[in-house]
C-alpha positions in Angstrom: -18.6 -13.6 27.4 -18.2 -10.3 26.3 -19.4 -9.2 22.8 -16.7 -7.4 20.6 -17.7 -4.1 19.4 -18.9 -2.8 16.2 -18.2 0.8 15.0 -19.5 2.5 11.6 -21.8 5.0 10.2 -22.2 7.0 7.2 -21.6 11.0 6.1 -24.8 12.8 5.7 -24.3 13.8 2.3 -27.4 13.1 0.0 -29.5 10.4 0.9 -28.7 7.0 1.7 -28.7 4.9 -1.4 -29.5 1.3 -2.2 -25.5 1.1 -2.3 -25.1 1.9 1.4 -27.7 -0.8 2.3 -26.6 -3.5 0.8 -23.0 -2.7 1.0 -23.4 -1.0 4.8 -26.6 -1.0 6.4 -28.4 -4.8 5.6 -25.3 -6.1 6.9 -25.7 -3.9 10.3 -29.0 -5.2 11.0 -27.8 -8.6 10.9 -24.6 -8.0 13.6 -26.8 -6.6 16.2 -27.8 -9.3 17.6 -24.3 -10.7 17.7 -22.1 -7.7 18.6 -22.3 -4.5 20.7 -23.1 -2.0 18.1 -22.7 1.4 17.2 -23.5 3.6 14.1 -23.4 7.3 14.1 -24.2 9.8 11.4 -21.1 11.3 10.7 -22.1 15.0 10.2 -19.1 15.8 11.2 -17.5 14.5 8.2 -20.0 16.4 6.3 -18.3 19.8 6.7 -15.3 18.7 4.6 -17.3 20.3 2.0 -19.5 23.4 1.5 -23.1 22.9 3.2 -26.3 24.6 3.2 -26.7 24.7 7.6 -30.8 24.5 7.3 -30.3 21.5 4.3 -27.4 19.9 6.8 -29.8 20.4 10.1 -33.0 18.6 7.9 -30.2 15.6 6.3 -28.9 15.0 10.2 -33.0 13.9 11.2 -33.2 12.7 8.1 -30.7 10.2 7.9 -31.0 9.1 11.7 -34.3 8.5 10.5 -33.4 5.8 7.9 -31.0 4.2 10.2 -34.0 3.1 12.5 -36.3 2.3 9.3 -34.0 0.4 7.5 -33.9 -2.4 10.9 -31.3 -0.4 13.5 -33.0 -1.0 16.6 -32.2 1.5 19.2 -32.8 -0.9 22.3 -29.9 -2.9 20.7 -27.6 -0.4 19.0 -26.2 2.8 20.2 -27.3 5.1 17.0 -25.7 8.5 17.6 -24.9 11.7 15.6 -21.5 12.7 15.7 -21.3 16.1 16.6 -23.2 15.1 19.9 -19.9 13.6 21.0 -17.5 16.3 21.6 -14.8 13.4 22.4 -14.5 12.7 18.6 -12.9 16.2 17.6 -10.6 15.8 20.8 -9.4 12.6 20.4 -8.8 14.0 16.3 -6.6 16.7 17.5 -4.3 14.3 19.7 -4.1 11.6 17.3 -3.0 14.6 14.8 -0.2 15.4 17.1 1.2 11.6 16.3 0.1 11.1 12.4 3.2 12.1 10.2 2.3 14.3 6.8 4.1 11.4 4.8 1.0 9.0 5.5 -1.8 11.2 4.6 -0.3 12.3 1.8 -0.7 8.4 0.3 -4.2 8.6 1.2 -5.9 8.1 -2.6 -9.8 9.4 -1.5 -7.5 13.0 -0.7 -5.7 12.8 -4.1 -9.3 11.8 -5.9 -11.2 14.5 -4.5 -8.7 17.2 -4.2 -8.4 16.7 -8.1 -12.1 17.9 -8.9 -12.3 20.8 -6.8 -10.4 24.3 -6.9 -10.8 25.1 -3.3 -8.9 22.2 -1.0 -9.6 22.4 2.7 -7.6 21.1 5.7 -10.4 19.4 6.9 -10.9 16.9 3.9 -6.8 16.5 4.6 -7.3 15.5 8.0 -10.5 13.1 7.4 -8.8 10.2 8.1 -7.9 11.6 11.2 -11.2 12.2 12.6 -11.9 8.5 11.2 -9.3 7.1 13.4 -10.9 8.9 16.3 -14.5 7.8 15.3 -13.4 4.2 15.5 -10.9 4.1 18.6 -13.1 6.6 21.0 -15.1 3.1 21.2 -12.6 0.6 21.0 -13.8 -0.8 18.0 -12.8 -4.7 17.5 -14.4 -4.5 14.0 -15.3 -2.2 11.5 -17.5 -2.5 8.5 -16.1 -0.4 5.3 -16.3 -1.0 1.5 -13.2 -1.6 0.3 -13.0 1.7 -0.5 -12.6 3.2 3.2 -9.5 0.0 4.0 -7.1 2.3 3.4 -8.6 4.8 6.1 -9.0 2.0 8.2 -5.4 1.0 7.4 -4.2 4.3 9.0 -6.3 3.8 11.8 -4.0 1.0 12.5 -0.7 3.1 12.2 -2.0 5.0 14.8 -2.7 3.0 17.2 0.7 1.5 16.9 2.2 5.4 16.8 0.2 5.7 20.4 1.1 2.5 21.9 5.0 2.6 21.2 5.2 6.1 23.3 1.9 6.0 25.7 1.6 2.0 26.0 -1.0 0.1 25.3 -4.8 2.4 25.2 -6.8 1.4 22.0 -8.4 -2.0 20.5 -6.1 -2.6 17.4 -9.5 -2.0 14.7 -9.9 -4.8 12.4 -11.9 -4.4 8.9 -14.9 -6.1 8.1 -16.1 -7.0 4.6 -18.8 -9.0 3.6 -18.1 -11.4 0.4 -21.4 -10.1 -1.8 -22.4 -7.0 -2.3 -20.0 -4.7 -0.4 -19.6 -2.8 -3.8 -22.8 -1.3 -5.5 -21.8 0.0 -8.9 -23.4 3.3 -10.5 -26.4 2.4 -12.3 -25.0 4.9 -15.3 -21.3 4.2 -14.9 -20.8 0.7 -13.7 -17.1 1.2 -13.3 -18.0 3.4 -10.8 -19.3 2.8 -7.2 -22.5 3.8 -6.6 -22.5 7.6 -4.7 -25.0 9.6 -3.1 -23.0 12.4 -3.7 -23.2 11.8 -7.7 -24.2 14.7 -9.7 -26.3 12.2 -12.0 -29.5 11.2 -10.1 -30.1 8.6 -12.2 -26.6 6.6 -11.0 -28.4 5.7 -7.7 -31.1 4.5 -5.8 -32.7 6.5 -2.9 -33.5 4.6 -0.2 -36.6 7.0 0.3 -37.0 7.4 -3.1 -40.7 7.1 -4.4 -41.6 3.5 -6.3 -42.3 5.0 -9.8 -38.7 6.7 -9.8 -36.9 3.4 -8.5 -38.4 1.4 -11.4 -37.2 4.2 -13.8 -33.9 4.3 -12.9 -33.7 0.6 -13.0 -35.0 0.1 -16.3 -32.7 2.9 -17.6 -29.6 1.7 -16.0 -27.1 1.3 -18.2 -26.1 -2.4 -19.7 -24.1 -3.7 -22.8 -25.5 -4.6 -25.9 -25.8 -8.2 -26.2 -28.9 -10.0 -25.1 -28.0 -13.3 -23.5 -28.1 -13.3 -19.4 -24.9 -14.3 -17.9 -22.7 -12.3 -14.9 -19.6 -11.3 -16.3 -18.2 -8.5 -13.9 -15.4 -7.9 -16.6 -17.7 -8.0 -20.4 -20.8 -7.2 -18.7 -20.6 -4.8 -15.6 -23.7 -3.2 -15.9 -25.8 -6.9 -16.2 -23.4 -8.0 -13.1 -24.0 -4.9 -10.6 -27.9 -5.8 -11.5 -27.4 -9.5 -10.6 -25.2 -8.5 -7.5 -28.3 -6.7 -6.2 -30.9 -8.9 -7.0 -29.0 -11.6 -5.8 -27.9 -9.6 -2.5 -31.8 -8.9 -2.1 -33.7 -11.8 -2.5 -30.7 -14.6 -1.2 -30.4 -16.3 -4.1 -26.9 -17.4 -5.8 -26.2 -15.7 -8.9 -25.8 -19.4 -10.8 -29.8 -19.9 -10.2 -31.0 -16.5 -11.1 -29.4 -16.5 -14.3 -30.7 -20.0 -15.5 -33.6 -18.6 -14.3 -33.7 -15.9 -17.2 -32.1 -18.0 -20.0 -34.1 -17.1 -23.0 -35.2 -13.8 -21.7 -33.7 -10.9 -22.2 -32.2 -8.1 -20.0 -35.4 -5.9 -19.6 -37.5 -8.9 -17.8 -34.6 -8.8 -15.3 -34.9 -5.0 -15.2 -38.3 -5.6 -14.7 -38.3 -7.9 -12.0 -35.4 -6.4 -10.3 -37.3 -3.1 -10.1 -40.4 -4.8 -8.0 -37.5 -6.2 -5.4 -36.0 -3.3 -4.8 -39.6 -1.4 -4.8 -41.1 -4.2 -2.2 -37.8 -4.1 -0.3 -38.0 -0.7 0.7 -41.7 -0.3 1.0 -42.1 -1.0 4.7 -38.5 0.9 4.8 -39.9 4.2 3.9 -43.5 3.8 5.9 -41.5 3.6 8.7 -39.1 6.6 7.8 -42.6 9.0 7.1 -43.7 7.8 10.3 -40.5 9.4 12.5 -40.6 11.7 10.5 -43.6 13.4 11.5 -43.0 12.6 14.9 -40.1 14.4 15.1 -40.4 14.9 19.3 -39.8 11.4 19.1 -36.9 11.1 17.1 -34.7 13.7 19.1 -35.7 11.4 22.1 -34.2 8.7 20.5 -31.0 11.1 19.2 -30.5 12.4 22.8 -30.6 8.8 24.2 -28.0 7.7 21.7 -26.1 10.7 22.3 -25.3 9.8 26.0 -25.0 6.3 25.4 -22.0 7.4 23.3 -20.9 9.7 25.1 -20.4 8.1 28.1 -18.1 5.4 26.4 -16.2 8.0 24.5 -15.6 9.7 27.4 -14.2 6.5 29.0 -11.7 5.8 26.7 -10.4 10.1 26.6 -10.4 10.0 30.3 -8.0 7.4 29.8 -5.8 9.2 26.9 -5.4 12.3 28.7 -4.3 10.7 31.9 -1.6 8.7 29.4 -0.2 11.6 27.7 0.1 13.7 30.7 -3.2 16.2 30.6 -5.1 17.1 33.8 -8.1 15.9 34.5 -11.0 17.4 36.3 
């Protein structure tokens, strides 16, 4: 039987948090073995905003790095970098031609964004765009996004249905996937907030790679309410809850037992203990991140390999699109 396919990845802004593993990343380790898989580092996505090239070049290796040290086996996976696959910024500009302005203009992540910055580019516009391509290039049957990203995927949708009624039928209709726990990491400073690599505070999130002493800081300093007794309450007690959601998410155990567990304690013993998980959870994590990274021969082995893997199915599927909308090809 054929396996249904898998698309995601994740915009190489920052580093990869404890946020995008639970909510992202955990969850892609578990659907390799189930699913043909891909996952890309979306650099492309990257250049909606101003970057430093040399900082951009070192994130790129950097974050294809933690893809294969937080479990993404690249015998089982297609892991690939974007900008490798020149079908993704084709297939944007031809899904463009068939997106009406009254669509992107209800995207909210546009509105949000465009409000804290003076200088509004096209290409943060047209993101959801490129998304679309990202996902139908592959002929994604599921996609895993945090609820933030449905609308995106909602669009994604549109188009396919734009395509279909005056091409006929080219693209896998894209179907999200959430998981039930943990798809939403709160900001350990602001938990009404979801937890961003791209935050100005450092203290709101969790490296992946960051170094043990600094993840037990930032635990114990998250910020919580002021009563003392141990119970989730998402609504009262969002702080106490986002730190339940991830120890819970973690170590597999139901939120019910793990707060019986701490009645009579108070919220620093869970700080506490919550800082070691998160510490012993990413420890063979990062010794396998240091280790690509000083092999870094190695690692563009892997990238190349990834990158023709993709490509060749991209190419596939925009072979296909230009024949349907009347391009030649050579």
């Amino acid at each position: 039987m054929t396996k249904k396919i898998i698309l995601s990845g994740s915009t190489v802004t920052g580093n990869l948090t404890l946020g995008n593993y639970i909510g992202a990343i955990n969850n892609w380790t578990k659907l390799q073995e189930e699913y043909e898989c891909l996952y890309m580092v979306a650099d492309l996505h990257a250049l909606t905003v101003r970057q430093e090239p040399k900082e951009l070049q070192a994130r790129i290796l950097s974050f294809y790095a933690q893809y294969i040290a937080c479990g993404l086996d690249p015998k089982k996976n297609t892991l690939f970098v974007q900008s490798h696959v020149p079908a993704h910024a084709e297939l944007q500009w031809i899904l463009t031609t068939l997106t009406p302005i009254g669509y992107l203009n209800r995207m909210t992540q546009f509105k949000e964004k465009s409000e804290k910055t003076n200088e509004i580019l096209a290409g943060l516009y047209m993101y959801p765009v490129l998304m679309a391509a990202d996902i139908l290039l592959y002929q994604a049957n599921l996609v895993p996004v945090g609820e933030d990203q449905r609308q995106h995927l909602e669009l994604s949708r549109d188009i396919v249905t734009f395509f279909h009624n005056r091409y006929g039928d080219t693209f896998t209709m894209p179907t999200a996937y959430i998981p039930k726990m943990g798809a939403k990491i709160m900001s350990l400073q602001d938990p009404t907030k979801k937890m961003s690599k791209s935050d100005e505070n450092d203290k709101s999130f969790i490296s992946i790679i960051d170094p043990p002493k600094s993840i037990e800081k930032k635990i114990k300093s998250s910020v919580t309410d002021s009563e003392t007794v141990v119970s989730y309450d998402p609504e009262k007690k969002a702080g106490l809850a986002n730190l339940l959601t991830i120890y819970s998410v973690l170590t597999g155990k139901n939120i019910d037992s793990i707060v019986a567990s701490y009645q009579g304690k108070m919220y620093g013993h869970v700080k506490v203990d919550l800082a070691e998980i998160v510490v012993e959870t990413f420890k063979p994590v990062q010794e396998k991140y240091h280790d690509l990274m000083k092999n870094q021969d190695h690692l563009l082995k892997l990238m190349k390999e990834g990158a023709d893997k993709a490509n060749a199915k991209a190419n596939q599927t925009l072979t296909n699109v230009y024949k349907k909308i009347g391009l030649v090809n050579l």
